[in-house]
C-alpha positions in Angstrom: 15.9 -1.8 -10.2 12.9 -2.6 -8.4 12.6 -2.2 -4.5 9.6 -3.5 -1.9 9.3 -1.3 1.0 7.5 -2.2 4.1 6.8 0.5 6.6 5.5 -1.2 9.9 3.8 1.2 12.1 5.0 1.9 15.6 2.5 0.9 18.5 0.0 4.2 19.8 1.9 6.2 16.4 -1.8 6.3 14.7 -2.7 10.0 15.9 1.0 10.7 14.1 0.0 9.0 11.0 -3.0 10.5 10.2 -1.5 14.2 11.1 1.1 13.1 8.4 -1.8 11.6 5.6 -1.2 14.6 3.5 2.4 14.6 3.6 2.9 11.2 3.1 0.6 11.4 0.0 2.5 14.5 -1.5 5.8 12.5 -0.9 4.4 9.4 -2.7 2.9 11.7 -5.8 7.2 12.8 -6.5 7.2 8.8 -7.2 4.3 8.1 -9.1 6.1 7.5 -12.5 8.2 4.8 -10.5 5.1 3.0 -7.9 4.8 -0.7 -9.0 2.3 -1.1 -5.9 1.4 0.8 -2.6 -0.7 0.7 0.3 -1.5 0.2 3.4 -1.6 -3.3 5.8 -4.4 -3.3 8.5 -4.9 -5.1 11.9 -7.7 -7.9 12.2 -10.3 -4.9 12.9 -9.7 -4.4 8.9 -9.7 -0.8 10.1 -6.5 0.3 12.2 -3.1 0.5 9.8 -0.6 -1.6 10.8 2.1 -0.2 8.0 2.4 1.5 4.7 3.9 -1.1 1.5 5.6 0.6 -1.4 6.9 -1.4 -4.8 9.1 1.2 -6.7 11.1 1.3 -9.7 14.6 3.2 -8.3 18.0 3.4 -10.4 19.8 2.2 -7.3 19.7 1.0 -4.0 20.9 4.2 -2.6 18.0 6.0 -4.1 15.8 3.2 -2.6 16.9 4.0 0.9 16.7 7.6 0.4 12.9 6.9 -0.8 12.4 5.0 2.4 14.2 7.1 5.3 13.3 10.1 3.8 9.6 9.2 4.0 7.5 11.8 5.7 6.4 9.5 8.5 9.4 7.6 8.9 11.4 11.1 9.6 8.4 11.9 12.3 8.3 8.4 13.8 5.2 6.7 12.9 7.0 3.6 12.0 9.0 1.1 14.1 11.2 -0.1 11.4 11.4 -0.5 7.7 11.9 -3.9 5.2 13.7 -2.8 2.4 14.9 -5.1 -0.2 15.3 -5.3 -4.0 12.6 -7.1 -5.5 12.0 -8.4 -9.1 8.3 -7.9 -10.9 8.1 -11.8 -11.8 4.2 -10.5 -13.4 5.5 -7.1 -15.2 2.8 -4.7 -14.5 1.4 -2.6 -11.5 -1.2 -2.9 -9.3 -3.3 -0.4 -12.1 -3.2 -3.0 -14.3 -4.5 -5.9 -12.6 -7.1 -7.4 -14.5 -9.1 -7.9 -10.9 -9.7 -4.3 -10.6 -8.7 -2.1 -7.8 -11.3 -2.7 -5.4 -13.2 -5.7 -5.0 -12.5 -8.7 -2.8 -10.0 -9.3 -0.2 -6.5 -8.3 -0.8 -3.0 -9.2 1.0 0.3 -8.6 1.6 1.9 -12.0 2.0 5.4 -12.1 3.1 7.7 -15.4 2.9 11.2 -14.5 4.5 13.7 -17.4 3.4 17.0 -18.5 4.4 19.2 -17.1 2.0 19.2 -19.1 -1.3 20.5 -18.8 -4.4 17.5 -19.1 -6.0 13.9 -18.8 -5.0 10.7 -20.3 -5.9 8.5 -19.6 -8.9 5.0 -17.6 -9.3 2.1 -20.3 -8.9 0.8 -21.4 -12.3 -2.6 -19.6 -11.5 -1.7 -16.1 -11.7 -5.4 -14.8 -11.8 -5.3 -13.0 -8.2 -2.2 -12.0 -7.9 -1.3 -8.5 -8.0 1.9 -8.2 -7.7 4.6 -10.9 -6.9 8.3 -10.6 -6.2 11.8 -12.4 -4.7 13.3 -10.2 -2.1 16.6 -10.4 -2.8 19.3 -9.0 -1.1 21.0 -5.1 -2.7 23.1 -7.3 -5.2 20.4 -9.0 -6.6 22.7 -12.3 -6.2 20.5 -13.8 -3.1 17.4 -14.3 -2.3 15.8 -13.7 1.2 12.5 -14.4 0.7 9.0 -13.5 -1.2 6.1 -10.5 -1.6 2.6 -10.9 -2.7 0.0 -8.8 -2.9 -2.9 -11.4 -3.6 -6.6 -11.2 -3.5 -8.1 -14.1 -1.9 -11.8 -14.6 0.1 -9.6 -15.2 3.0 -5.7 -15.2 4.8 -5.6 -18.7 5.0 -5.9 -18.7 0.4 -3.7 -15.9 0.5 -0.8 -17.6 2.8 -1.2 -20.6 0.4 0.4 -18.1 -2.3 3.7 -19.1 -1.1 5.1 -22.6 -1.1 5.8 -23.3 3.1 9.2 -25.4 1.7 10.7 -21.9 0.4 10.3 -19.9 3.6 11.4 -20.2 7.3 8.3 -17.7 8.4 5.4 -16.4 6.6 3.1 -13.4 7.8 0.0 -12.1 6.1 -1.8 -9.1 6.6 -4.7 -7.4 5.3 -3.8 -4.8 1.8 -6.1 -2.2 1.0 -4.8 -0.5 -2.9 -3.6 2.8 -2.1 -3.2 6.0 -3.2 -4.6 9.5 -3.3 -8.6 9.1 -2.9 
């Protein structure tokens, strides 16, 4: 089962965060086999994190919770709350293998919350930026609550166009940096 995990970071916690870099790595490397995507969101100074985004392959969504809550700055209180939902890999592959590369160009987290459907809506037919793109779905799997992208686009405005405005009640995008161990 796959799971998207937003940490959003608590206001005036970035002191905390950066104490906890090494920690939080260490905790992420236990997961590597099962990391879909991850990084971090920024604010508009494309310099300051705003939250920490984790795509992982768990057997269940108790093992998904633990993954999340059991996160080395979530137990210290860097984060404010946590989105946790299953997700579906609609592209089947990971940010690694992203033809784009890792690196270059703008990249997003775009997130579409819904109002509960049955169904949600499909990938766009141009798949060439995204790098990952998912329904959030709600611990059965049987409804679905919204949408994640992780896009690269030259700007937000392309990236919020990743996700059809008739499908979702709110949409937020924030600036995605790859992440991992440097």
């Amino acid at each position: 089962m796959e799971f998207f995990c937003y940490h959003r970071d608590r206001p005036g916690s970035l002191p905390l965060r950066r104490e906890l870099l090494e920690e939080h790595w260490s905790y992420m490397d236990r997961y590597a086999k099962e990391m879909i995507a991850r990084g971090p969101t920024f604010a508009d100074d494309g310099d300051t994190p705003t939250g920490s985004v984790h795509i992982v392959d768990l057997p269940h969504p108790a093992a998904a919770r633990a993954f999340a809550l059991d996160e080395p700055g979530y137990q210290a209180g860097v984060y404010q709350d946590v989105l946790l939902r299953r997700w579906q890999n609609l592209l089947g592959r990971t940010m690694w293998d992203f033809p784009g590369g890792l690196v270059d160009g703008n990249r997003y987290l775009v997130l579409g919350l819904g109002t509960g459907q049955t169904t949600g809506p499909t990938p766009p037919p141009d798949t060439d930026e995204l790098i990952a793109y998912g329904p959030l779905l709600s611990d059965d799997g049987a409804t679905w609550l919204g949408t994640a992208a992780l896009v690269r686009a030259p700007d937000p405005d392309t990236a919020r166009a990743t996700l059809t405005p008739d499908h979702h009640d709110h949409v937020e995008v924030h600036d995605w940096q790859c992440g991992g161990r440097r």
